[in-house]
DRENMARLO-951369 format. One record per residue: residue number from 1; y, z, x of N, C-alpha, C in turn; residue in three letters. Coordinates in steps of 0.02 Angstrom, whole numbers. Layout:
% DRENMARLO-951369
> NUM, Y, Z, X, Y, Z, X, Y, Z, X, Ala
...
***
This chain:
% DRENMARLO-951369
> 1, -1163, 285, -1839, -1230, 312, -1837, -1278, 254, -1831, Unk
> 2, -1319, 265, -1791, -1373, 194, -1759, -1452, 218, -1801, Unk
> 3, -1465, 202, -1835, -1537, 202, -1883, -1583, 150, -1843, Unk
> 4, -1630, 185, -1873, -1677, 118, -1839, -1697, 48, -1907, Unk
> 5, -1716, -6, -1847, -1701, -56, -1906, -1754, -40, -1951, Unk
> 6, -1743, -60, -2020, -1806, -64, -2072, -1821, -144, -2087, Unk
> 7, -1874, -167, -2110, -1899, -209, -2148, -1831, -263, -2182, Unk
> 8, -1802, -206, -2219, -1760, -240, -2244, -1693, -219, -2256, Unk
> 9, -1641, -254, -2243, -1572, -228, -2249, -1535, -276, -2294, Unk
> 10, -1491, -221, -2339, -1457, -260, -2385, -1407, -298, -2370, Unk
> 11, -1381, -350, -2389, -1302, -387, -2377, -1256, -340, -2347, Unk
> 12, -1253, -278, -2400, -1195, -267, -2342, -1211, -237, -2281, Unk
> 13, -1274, -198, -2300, -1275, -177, -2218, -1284, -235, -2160, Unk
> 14, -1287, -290, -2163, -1277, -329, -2138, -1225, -346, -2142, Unk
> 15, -1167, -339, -2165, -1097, -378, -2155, -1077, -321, -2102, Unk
> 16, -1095, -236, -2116, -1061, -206, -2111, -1084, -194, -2037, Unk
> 17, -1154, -223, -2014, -1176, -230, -1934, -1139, -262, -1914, Unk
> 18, -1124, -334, -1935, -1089, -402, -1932, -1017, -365, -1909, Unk
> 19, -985, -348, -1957, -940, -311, -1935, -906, -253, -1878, Unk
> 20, -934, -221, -1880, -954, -150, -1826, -977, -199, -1759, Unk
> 21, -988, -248, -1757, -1000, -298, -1692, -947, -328, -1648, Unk
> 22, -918, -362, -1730, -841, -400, -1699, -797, -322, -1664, Unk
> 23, -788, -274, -1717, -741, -233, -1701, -769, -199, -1611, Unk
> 24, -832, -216, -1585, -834, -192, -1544, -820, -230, -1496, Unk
> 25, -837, -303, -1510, -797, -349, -1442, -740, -349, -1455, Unk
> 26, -697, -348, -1509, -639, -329, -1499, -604, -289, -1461, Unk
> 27, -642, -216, -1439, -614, -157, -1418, -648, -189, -1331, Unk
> 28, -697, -201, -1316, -715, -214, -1266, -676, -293, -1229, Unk
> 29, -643, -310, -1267, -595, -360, -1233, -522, -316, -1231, Unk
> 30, -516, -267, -1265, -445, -242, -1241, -470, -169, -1191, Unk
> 31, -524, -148, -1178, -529, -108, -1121, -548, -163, -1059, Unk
> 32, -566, -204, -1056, -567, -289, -999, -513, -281, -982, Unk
> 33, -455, -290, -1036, -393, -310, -1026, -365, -256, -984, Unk
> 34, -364, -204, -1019, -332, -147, -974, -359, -143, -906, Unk
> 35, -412, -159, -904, -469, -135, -839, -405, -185, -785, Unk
> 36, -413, -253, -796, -390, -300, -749, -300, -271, -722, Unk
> 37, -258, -229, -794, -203, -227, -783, -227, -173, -718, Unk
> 38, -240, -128, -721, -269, -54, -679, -275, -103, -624, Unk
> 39, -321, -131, -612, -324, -161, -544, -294, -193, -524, Unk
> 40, -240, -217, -541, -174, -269, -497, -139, -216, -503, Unk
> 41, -141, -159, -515, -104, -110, -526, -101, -88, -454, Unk
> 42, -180, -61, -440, -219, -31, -387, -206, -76, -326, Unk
> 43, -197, -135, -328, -188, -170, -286, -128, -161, -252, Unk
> 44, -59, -185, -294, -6, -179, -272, 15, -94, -240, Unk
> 45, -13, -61, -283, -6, 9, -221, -33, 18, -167, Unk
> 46, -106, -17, -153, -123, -10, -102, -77, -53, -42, Unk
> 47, -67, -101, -65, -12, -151, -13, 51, -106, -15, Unk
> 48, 73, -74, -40, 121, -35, -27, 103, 7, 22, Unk
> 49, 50, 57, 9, 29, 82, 53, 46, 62, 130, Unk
> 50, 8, 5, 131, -24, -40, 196, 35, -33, 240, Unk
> 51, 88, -52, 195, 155, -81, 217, 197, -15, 242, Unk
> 52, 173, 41, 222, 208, 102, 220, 188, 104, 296, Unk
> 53, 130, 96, 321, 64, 130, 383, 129, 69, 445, Unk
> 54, 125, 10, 424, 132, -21, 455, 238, -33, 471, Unk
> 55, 272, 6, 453, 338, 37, 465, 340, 91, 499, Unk
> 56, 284, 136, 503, 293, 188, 534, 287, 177, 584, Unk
> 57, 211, 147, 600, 179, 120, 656, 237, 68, 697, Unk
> 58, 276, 37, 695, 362, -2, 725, 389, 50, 718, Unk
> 59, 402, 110, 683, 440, 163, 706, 441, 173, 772, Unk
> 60, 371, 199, 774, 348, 227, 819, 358, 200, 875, Unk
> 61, 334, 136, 889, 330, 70, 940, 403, 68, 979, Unk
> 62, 442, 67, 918, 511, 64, 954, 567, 127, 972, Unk
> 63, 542, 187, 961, 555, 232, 986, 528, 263, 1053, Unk
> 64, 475, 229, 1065, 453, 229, 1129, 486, 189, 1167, Unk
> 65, 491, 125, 1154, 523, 77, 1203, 616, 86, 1233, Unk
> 66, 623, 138, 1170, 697, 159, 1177, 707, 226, 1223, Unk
> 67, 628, 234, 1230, 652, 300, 1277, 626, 267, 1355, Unk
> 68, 587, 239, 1334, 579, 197, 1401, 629, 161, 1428, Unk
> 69, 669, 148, 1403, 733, 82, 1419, 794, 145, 1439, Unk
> 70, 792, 185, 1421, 839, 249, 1432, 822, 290, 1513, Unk
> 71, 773, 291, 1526, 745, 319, 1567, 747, 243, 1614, Unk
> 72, 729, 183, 1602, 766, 140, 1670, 865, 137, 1667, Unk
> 73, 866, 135, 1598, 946, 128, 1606, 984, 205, 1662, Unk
> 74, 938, 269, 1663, 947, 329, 1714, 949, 311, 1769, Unk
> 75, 896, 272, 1767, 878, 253, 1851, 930, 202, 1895, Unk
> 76, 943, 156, 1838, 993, 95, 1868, 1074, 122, 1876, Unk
> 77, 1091, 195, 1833, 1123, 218, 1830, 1141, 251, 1915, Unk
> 78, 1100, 297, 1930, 1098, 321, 1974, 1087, 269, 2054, Unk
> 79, 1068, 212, 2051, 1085, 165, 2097, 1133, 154, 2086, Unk
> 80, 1179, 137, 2029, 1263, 96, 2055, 1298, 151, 2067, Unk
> 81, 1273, 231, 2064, 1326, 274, 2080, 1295, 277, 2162, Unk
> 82, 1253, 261, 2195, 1236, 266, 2278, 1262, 209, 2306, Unk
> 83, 1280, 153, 2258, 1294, 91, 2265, 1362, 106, 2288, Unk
> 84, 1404, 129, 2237, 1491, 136, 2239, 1503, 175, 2294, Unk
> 85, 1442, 245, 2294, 1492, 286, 2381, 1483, 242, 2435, Unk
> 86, 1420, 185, 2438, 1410, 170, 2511, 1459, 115, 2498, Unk
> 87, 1502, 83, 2475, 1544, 15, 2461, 1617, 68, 2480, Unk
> 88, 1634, 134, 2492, 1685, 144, 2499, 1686, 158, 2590, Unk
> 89, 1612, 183, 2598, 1604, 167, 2668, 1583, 131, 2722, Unk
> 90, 1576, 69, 2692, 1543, 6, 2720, 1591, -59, 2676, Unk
> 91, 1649, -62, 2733, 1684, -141, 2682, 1642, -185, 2714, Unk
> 92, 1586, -219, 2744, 1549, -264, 2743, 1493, -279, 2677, Unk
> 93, 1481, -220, 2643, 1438, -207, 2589, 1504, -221, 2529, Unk
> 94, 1569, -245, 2537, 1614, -243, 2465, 1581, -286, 2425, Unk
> 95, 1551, -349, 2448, 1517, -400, 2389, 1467, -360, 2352, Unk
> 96, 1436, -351, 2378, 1371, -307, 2336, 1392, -261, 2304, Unk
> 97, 1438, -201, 2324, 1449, -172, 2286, 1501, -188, 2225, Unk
> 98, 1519, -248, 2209, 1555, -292, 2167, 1506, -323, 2101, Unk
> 99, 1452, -333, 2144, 1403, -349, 2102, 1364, -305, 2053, Unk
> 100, 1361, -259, 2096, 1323, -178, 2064, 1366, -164, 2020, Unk
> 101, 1439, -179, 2024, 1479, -133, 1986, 1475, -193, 1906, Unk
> 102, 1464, -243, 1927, 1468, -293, 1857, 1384, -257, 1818, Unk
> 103, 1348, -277, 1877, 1261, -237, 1845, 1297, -179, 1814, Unk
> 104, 1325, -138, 1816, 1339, -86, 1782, 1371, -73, 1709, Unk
> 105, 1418, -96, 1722, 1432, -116, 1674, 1388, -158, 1609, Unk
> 106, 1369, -227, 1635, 1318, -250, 1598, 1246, -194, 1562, Unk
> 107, 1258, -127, 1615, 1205, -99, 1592, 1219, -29, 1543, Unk
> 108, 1289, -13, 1559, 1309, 32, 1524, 1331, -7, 1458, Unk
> 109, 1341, -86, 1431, 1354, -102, 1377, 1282, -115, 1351, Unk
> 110, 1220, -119, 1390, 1146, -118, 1375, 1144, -34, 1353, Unk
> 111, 1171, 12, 1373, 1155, 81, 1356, 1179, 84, 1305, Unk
> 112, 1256, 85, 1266, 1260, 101, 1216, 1228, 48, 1172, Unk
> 113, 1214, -10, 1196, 1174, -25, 1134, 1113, -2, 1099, Unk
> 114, 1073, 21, 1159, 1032, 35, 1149, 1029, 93, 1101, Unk
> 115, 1083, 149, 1132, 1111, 212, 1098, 1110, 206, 1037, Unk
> 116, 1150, 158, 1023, 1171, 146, 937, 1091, 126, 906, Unk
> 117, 1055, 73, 948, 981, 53, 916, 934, 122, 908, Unk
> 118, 941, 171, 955, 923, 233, 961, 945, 277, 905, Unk
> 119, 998, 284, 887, 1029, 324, 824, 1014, 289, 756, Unk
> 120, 977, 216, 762, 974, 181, 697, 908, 204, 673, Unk
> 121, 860, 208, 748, 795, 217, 740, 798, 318, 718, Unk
> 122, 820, 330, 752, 819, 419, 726, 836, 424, 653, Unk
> 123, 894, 391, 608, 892, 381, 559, 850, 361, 518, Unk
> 124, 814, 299, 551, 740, 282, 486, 703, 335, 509, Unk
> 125, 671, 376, 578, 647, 441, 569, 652, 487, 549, Unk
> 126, 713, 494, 525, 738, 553, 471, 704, 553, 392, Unk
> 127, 713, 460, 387, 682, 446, 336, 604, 449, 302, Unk
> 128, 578, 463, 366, 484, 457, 360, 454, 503, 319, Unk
> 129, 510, 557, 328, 437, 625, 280, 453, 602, 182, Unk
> 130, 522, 582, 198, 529, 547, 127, 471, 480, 114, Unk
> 131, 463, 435, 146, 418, 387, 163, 349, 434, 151, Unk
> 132, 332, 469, 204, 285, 508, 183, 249, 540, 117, Unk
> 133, 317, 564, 71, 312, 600, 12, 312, 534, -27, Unk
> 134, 349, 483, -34, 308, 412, -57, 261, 408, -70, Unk
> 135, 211, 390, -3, 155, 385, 6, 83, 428, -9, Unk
> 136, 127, 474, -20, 82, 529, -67, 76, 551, -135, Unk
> 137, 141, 536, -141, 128, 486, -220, 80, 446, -231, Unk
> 138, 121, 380, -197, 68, 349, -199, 3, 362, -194, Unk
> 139, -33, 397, -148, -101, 407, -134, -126, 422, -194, Unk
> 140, -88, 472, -238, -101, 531, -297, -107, 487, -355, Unk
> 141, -57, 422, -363, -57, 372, -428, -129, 333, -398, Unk
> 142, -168, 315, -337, -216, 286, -337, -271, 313, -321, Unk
> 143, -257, 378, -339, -335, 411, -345, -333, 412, -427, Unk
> 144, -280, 422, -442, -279, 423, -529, -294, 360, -551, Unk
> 145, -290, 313, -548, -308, 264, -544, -367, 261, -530, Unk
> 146, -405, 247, -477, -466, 245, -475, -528, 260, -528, Unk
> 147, -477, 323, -552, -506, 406, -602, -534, 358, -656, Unk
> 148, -471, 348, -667, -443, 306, -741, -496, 241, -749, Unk
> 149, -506, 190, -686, -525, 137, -687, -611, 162, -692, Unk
> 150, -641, 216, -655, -704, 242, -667, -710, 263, -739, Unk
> 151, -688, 301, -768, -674, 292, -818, -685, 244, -869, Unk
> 152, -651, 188, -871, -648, 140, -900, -710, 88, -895, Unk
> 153, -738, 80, -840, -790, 51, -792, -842, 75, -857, Unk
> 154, -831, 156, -849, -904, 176, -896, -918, 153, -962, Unk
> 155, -838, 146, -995, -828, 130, -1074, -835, 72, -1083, Unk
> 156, -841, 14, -1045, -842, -39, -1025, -927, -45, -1057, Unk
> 157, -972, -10, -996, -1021, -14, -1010, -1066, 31, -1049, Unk
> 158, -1048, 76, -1102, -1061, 100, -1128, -1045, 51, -1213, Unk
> 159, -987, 32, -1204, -986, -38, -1286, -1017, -91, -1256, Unk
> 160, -1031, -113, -1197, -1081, -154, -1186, -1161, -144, -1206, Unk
> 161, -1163, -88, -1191, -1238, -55, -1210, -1232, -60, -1292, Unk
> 162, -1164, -35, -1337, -1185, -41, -1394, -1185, -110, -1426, Unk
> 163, -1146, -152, -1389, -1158, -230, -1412, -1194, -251, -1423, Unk
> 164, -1246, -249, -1371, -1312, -270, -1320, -1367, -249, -1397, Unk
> 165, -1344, -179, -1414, -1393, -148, -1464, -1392, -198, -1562, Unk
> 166, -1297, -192, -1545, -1296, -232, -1629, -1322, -298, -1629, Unk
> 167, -1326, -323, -1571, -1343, -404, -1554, -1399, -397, -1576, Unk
> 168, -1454, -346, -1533, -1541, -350, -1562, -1554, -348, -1620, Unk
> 169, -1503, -282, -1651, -1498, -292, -1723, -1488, -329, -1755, Unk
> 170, -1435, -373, -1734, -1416, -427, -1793, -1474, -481, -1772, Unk
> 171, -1494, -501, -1732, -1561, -528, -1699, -1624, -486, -1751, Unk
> 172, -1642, -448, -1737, -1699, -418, -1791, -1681, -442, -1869, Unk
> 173, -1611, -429, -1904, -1582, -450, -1955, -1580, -516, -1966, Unk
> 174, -1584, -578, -1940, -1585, -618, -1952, -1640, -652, -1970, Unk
> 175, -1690, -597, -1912, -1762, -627, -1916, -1791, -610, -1978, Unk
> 176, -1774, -545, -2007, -1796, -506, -2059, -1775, -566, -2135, Unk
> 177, -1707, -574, -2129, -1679, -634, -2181, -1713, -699, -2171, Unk
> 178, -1732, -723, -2107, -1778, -792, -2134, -1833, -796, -2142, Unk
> 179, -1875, -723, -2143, -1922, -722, -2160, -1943, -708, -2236, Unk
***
């Protein structure tokens, strides 16, 4: 209970201002404290976050490039097969079509690789809505957070305000005692 000052205050109500002061920077250095844990808190989820945006986003990147590389590996496909009929009817064309047939190869061991890089990437896409549901967690622990840290922000400055007040007091009280 906050009275207004009088003239004169006894010892103890002065110890007991004195007191009721410390106990409040006390409490206002362990809501500080908490405040700072909350925000490295807030932090590291948000970099999680970041990091979440930025996996998907290379998901994405390289599932394109895999369908793109599929769609030339079709195309190169379909030349060494025009390649092989005209090499059975043209033995002046056998070199080339010797060559096409190694390109082919080289490209059908470029296809299944790709295949397999293709089935690795569908697998981490399988994985995204889980990633997703992560991330929405997450979102949900840093709005709570936020909550929490507004919160705290206020209590912060609300024992600041009463500090601010026992200080004048003990300031009026002192003045009152050396006078």
């Amino acid at each position: 209970m906050v009275t207004k000052p009088t003239a004169m205050l006894t010892a103890d109500q002065v110890r007991k201002l004195i007191s009721d002061n410390e106990l409040l920077q006390v409490q206002l250095a362990d809501v500080n404290e908490v405040l700072a844990i909350r925000e490295e808190e807030l932090e590291l989820l948000r970099a999680r976050s970041g990091k979440m945006v930025e996996l998907q986003s290379t998901l994405d990147n390289n599932l394109e490039e895999f369908s793109y590389m599929q769609h030339v590996i079709g195309k190169h496909q379909v030349n060494a097969e025009k390649a092989s009929r005209r090499e059975a009817e043209m033995e002046k064309e056998l070199l080339e079509g010797i060559r096409m047939e190694k390109e082919y190869y080289s490209i059908r061991d470029k296809y299944n690789s790709t295949s397999t890089a293709l089935l690795d990437v569908n697998q981490q896409l399988s994985e995204i809505p889980l990633m997703n549901r992560d991330l929405e967690v997450a979102n949900r622990k840093i709005s709570e957070l936020e909550s929490r840290l507004d919160i705290l922000q206020e209590e912060k400055e609300l024992l600041q305000y009463e500090v601010s007040k026992l200080k004048k007091q003990n300031e009026v009280l002192k003045s009152g005692l050396g006078t």
